[in-house]
PAZA-916782 format. One line per field, with one value per residue: x, y, z of N, C-alpha, C, O in turn; residue number from 1; residue in one letter. Coordinates in steps of 0.1 Angstrom, whole numbers, m for minus. Example, Ala and Ser with C-alpha at 12.3 -4.5 7.8 and 13.67 -1.06 7.14 Angstrom:
n_east: (132 128)
n_north: (m57 m22)
n_up: (78 71)
ca_east: (123 137)
ca_north: (m45 m11)
ca_up: (78 71)
c_east: (132 129)
c_north: (m33 0)
c_up: (78 79)
o_east: (142 134)
o_north: (m33 11)
o_up: (85 80)
nr: (1 2)
rest: (A S)
***
This chain:
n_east: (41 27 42 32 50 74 70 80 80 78 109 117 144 177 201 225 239 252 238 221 214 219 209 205 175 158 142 122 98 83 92 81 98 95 107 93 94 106 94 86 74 65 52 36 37 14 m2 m1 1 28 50 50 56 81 100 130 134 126 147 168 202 189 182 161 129 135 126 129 128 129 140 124 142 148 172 185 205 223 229 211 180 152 118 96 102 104 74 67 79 66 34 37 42 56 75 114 127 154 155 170 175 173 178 170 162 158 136 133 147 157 131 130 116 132 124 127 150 174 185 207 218 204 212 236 230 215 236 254 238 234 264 280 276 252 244 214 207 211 224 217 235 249 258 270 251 262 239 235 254 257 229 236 253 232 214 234 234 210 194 166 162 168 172 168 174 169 197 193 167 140 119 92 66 37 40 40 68 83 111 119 127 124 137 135 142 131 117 114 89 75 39 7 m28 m49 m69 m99 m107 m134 m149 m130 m107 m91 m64 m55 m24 m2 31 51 56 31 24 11 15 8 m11 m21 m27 m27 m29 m40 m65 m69 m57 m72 m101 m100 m91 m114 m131 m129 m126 m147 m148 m130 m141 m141 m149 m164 m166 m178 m159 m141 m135 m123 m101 m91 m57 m50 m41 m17 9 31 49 56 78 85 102 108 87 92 77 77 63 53 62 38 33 27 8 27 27 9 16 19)
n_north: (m148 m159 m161 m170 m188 m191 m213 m239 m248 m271 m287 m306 m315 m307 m278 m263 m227 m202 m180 m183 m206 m237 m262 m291 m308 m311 m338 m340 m316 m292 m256 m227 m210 m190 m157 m137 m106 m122 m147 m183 m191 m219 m229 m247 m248 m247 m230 m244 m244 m255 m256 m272 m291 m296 m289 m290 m266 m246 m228 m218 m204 m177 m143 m121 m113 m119 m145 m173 m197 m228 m263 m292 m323 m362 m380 m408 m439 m436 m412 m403 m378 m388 m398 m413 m410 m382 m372 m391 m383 m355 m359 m379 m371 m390 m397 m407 m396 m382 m344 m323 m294 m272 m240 m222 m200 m165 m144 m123 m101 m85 m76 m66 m70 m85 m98 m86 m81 m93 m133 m142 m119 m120 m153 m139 m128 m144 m165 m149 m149 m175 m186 m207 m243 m268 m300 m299 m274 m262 m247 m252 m261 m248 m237 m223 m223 m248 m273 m295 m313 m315 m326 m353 m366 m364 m386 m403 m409 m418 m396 m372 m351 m320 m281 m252 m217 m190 m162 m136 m129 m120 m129 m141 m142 m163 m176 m198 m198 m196 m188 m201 m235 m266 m304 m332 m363 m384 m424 m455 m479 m509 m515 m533 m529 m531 m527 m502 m476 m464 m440 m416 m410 m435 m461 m494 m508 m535 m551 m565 m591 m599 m586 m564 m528 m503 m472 m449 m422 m400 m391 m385 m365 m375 m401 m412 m414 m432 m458 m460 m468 m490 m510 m521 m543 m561 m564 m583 m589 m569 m543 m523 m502 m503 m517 m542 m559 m581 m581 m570 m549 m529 m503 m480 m462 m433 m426 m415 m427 m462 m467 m475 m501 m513 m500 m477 m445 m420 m427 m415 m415 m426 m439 m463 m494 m520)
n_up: (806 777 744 708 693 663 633 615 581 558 537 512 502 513 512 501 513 524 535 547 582 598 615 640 636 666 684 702 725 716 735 749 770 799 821 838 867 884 879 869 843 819 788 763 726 723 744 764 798 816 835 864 856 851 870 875 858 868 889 869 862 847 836 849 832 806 777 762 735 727 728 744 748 759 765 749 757 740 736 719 708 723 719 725 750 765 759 774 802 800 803 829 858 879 863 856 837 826 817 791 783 756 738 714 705 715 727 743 765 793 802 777 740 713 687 664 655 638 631 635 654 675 680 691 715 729 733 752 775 781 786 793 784 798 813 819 808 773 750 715 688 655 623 596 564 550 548 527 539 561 568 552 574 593 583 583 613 622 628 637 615 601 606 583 583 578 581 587 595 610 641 636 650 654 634 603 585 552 562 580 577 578 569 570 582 568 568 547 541 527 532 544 538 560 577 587 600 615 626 622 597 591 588 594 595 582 581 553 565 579 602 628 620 628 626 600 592 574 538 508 496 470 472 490 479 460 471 487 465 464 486 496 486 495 527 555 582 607 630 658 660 638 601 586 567 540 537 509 498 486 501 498 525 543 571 605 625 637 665 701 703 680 662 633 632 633 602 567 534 506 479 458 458 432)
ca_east: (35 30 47 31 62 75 72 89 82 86 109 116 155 187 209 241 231 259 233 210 224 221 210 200 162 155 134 116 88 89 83 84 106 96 104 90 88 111 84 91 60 68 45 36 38 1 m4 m5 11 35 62 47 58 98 105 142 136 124 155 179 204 182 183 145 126 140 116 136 125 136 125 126 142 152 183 192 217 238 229 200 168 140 108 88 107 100 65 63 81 57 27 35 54 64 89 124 133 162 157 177 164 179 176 176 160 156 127 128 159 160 122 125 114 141 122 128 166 185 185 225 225 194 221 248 226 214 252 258 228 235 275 279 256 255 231 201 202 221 220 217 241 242 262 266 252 265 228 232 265 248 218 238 256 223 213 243 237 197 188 149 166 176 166 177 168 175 208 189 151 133 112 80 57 28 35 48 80 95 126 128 126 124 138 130 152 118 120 106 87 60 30 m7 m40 m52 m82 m104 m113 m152 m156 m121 m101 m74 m61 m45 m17 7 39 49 52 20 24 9 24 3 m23 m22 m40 m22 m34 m42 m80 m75 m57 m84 m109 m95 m91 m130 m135 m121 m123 m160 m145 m119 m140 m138 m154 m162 m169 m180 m149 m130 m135 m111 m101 m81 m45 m45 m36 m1 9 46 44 71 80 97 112 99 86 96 67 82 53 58 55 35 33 19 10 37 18 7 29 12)
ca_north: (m143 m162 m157 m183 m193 m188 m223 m242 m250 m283 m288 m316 m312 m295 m273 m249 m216 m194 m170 m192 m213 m250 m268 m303 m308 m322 m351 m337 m311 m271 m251 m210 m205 m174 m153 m118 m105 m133 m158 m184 m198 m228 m236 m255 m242 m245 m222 m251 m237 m269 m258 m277 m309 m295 m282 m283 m253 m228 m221 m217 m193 m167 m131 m115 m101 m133 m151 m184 m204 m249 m282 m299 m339 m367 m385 m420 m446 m430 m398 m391 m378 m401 m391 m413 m409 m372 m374 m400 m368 m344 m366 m381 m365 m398 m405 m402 m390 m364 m336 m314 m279 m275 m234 m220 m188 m154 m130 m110 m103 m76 m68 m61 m78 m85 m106 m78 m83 m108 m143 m141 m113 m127 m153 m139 m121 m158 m168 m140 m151 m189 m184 m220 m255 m280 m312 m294 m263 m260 m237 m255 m259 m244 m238 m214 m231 m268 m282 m312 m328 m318 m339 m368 m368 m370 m398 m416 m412 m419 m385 m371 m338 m306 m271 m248 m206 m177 m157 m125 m135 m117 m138 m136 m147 m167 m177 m207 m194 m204 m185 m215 m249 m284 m311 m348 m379 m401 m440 m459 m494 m510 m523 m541 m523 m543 m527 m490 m467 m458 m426 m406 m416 m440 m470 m501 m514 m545 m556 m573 m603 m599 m583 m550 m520 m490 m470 m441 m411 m386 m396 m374 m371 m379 m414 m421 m418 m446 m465 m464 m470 m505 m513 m525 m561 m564 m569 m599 m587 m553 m543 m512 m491 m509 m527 m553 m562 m590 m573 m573 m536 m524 m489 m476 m452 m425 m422 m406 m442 m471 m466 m489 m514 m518 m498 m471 m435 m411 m431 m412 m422 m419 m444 m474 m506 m535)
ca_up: (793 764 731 700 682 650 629 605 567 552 528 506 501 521 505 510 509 538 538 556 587 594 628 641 646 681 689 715 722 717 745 759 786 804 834 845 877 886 879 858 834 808 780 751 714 720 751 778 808 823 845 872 850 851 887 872 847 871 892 862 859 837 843 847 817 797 773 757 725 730 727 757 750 765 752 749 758 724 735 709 719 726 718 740 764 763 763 792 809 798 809 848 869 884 855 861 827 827 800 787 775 744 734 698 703 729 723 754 772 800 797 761 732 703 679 651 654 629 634 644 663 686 687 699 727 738 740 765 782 784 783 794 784 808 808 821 798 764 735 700 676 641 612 580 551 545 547 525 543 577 561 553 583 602 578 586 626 623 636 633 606 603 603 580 589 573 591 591 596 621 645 629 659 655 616 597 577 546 566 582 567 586 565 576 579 567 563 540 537 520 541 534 543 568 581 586 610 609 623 620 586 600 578 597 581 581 576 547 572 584 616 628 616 630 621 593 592 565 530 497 489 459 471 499 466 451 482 487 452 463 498 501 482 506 537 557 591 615 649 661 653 620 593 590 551 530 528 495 487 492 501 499 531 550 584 613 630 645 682 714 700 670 648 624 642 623 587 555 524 494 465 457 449 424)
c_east: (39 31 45 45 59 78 79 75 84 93 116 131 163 188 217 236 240 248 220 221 217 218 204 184 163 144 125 100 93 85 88 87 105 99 105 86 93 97 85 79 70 56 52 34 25 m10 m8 5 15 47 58 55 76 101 122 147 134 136 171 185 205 179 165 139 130 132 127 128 132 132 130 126 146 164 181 202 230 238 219 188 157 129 95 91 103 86 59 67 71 40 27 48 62 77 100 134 143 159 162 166 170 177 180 175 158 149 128 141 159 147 121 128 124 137 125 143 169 187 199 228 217 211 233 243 224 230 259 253 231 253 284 269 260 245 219 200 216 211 222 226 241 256 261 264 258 252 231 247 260 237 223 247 247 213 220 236 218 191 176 157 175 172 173 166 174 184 202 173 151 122 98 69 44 30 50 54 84 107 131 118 129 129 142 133 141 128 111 98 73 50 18 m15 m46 m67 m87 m110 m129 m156 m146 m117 m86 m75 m56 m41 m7 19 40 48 38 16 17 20 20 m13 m21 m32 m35 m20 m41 m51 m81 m70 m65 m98 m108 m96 m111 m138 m133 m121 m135 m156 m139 m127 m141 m145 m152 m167 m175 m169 m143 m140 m124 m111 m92 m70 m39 m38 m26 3 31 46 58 66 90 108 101 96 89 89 72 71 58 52 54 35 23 23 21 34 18 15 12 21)
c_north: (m152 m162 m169 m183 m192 m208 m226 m252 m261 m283 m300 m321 m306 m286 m262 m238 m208 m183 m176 m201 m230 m254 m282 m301 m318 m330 m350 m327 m294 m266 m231 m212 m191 m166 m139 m117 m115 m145 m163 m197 m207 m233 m243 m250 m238 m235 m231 m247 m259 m269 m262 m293 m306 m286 m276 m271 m245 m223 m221 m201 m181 m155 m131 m107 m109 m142 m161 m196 m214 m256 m287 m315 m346 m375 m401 m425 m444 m421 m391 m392 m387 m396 m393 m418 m398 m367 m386 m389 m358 m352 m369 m372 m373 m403 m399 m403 m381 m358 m332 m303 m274 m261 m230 m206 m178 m151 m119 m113 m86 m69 m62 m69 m73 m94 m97 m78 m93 m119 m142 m134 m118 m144 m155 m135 m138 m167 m159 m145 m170 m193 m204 m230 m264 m288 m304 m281 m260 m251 m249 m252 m254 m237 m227 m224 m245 m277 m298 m320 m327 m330 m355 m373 m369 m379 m410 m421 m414 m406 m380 m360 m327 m297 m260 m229 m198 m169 m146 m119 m126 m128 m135 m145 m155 m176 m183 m201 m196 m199 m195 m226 m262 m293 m329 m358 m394 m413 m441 m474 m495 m521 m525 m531 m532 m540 m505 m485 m462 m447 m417 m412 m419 m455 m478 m505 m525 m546 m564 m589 m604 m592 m569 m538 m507 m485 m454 m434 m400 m396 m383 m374 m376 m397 m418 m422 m428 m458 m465 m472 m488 m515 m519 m542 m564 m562 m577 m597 m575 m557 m529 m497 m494 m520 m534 m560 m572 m580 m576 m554 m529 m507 m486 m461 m450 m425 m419 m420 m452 m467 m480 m499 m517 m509 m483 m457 m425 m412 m422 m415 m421 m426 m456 m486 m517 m544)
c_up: (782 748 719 697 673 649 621 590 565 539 526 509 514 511 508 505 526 539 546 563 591 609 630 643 656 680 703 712 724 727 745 770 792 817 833 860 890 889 871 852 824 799 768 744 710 731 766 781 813 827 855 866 854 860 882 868 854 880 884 865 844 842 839 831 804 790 758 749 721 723 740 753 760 761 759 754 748 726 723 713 715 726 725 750 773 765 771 803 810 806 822 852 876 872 857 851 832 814 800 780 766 739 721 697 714 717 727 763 780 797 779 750 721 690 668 646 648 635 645 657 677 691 698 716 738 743 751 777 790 777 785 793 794 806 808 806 786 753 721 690 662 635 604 569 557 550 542 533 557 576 562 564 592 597 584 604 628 630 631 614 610 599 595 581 581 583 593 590 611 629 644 639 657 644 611 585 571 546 571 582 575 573 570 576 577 566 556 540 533 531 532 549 548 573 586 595 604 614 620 607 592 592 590 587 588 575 564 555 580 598 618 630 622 625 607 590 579 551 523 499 479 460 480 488 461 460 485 477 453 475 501 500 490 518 542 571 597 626 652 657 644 614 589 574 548 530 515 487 496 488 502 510 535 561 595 616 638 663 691 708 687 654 643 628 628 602 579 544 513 478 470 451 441 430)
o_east: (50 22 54 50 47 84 85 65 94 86 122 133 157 180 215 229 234 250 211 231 208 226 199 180 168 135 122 92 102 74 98 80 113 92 115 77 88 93 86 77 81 51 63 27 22 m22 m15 16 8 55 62 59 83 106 126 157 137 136 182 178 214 172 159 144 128 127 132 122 141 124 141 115 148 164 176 210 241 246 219 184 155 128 87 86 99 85 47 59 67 37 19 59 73 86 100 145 140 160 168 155 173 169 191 183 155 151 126 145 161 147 112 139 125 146 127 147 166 192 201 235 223 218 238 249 230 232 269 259 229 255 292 258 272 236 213 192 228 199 233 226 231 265 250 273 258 254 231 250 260 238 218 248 250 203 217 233 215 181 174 155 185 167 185 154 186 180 204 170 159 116 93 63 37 21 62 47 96 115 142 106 141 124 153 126 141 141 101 106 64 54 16 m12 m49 m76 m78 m119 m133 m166 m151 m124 m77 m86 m52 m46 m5 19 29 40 38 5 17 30 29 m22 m23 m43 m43 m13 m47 m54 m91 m76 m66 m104 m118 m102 m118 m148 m135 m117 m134 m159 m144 m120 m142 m149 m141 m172 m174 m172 m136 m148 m114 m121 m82 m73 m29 m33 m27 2 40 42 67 54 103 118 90 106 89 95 68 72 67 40 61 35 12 34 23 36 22 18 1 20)
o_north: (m153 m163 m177 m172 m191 m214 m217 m259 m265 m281 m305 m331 m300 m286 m254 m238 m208 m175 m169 m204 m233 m249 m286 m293 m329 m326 m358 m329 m288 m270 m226 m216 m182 m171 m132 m123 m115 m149 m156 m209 m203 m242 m245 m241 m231 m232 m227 m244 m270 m278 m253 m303 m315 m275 m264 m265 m234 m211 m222 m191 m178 m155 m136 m99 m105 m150 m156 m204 m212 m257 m284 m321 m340 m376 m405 m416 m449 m415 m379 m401 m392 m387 m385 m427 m400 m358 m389 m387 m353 m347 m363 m368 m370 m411 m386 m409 m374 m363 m333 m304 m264 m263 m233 m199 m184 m152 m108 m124 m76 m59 m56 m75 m61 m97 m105 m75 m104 m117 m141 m137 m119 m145 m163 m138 m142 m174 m162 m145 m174 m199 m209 m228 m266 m285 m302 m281 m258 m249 m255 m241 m256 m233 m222 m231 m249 m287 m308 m332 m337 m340 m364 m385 m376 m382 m421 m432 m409 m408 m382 m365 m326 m298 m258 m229 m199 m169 m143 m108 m126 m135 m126 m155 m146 m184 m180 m200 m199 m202 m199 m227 m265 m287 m334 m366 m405 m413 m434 m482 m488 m531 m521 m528 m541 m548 m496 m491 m458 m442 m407 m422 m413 m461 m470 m507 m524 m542 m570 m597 m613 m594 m563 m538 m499 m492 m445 m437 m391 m406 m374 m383 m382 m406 m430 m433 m433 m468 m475 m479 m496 m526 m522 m551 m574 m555 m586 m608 m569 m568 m523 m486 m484 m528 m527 m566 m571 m569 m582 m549 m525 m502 m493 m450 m458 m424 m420 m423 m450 m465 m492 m510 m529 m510 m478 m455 m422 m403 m422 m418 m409 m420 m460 m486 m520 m556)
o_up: (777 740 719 699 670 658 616 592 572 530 535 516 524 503 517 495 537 549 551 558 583 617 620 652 655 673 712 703 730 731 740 779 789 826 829 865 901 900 860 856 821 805 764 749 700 728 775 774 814 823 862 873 859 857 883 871 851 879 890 868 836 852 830 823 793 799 747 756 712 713 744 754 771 749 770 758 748 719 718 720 703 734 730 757 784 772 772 812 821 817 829 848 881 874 859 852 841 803 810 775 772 729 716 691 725 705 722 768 773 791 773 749 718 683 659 634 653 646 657 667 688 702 706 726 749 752 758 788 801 767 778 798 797 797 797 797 789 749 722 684 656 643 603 565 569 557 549 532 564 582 569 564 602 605 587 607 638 637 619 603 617 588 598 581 578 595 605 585 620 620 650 635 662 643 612 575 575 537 570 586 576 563 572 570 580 565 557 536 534 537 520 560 541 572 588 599 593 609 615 605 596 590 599 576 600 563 562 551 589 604 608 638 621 621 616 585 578 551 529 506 475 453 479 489 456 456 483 479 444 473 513 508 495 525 533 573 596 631 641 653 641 618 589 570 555 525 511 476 508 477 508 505 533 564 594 610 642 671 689 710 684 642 649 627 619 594 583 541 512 468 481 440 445 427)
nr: (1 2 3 4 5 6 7 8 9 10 11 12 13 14 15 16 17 18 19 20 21 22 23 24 25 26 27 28 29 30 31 32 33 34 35 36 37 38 39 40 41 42 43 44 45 46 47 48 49 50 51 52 53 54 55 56 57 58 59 60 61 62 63 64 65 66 67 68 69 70 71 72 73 74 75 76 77 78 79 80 81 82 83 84 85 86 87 88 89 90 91 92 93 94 95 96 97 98 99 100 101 102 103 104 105 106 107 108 109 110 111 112 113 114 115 116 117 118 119 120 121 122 123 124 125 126 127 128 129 130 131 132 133 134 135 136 137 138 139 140 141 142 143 144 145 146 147 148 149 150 151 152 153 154 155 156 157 158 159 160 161 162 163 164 165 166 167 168 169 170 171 172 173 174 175 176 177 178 179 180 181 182 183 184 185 186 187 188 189 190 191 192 193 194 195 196 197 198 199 200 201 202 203 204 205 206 207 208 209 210 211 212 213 214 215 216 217 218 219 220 221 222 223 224 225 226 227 228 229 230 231 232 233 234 235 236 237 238 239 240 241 242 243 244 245 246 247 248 249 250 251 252 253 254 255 256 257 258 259 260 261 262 263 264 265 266 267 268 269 270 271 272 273 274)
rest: (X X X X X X X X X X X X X X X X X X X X X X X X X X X X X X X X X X X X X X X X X X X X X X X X X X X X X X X X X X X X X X X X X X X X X X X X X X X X X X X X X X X X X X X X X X X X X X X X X X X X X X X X X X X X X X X X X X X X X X X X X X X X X X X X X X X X X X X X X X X X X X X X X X X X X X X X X X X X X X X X X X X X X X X X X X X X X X X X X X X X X X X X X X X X X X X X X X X X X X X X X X X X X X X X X X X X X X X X X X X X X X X X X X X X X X X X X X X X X X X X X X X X X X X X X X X X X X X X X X X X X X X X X X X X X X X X X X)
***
């Protein structure tokens, strides 16, 4: 049985606030863990069924009538999770990723649904439930309040964020929450527009050293306006899918971290440099 998930909020900032509690965001992918009937289904946040991909997760010890809210990562040689590592897992089945299943939330425990119950006391019920973590299955960390020194302690250690939740939030199913709030360990650097996607809206961009940097898709309307307004001068040659431009116009973009290839995962716009 699948249950959408409750989402997260972006916000800009941390901040302390004991009435709200404090956890790491994972580096990985969300899933539903479920079993009724002793049958045990795994999706995605999006309703793909894929416990066929994690043989590991179905004979955990989870009592029946149990419906468990994750991310499923992979970790690193430092121990932090790896993102595509994670989805090289999710994709073949030949890879010999280990995951860990990382829980934050219960819905359904003994046949009966608890999403109406307080963030804490949900829980405490999942610490009964999962009384020990071990590699394969762990409960999630979390905190009262102290957002910003959790923050800059997952600044210091390069980690994706941190989530911060209301302590007595009901799990509001289907529907993005500003009970709970994602905040985002971006980077920053300035790259050159290098060249244009022709039928989706996707920017290449460059290094200041000239190198390829990725591709960018998340941009204002009102700064891709401007960027049209300008971009016919700057071309230099196309092909069937890009236009290919003089990097002459420099963008100051955010993003999560560099990937294995060295390019800039998930860049959007933040302004323009002179």
């Amino acid at each position: 049985m699948f249950i959408s998930p409750m989402l997260l909020h972006k916000a800009d900032q941390p901040f302390n606030d004991d009435s709200w509690i404090t956890e790491l965001k994972l580096d990985g992918f969300r899933c539903i863990w479920t079993k009724f009937n002793n049958k045990v289904r795994i999706y995605t946040r999006h309703n793909n069924e894929i416990t066929s991909m994690f043989p590991e997760l179905i004979n955990i010890d989870i009592p029946d009538g149990t419906v468990l809210d994750g991310e499923i990562i992979v970790s690193d040689n430092e121990g932090k999770p790896h993102f595509e590592a994670v989805m090289e897992r999710l994709k073949s089945k030949k890879s010999q990723h280990k995951i860990s299943f990382c829980v934050f939330d219960i819905l359904y425990i003994n046949n009966i649904k608890i999403t109406n119950k307080p963030l804490l006391d949900r829980k405490e019920i999942l610490s009964q439930v999962i009384p020990e973590d071990n590699n394969l299955l762990t409960k999630t960390q979390w905190t009262h309040g102290n957002g910003e020194s959790y923050f800059d302690l997952v600044k210091q250690l390069d980690l994706e964020g941190i989530v911060l939740k209301r302590a007595n939030t009901k799990y509001q199913t289907g529907k993005r929450s500003v009970d709970w709030l994602k905040v985002i360990n971006y980077k920053y650097a300035n790259v050159y527009v290098s060249g244009l996607r022709k039928d989706e809206f996707g920017l290449l961009l460059n290094f200041e050293d000239g190198s390829y940097a990725g591709l960018l898709e998340f941009m204002p309307t009102s700064n891709r306006k401007e960027f049209y307004k300008v971009h016919n001068k700057l071309i230099i040659k196309e092909n069937d899918k890009f236009k290919y431009l003089d990097p002459k116009l420099k963008m100051n973009v955010k993003y999560r971290n560099l990937t294995s290839k060295g390019l800039l995962r998930i860049p959007s716009f933040v302004e323009w440099v002179s």
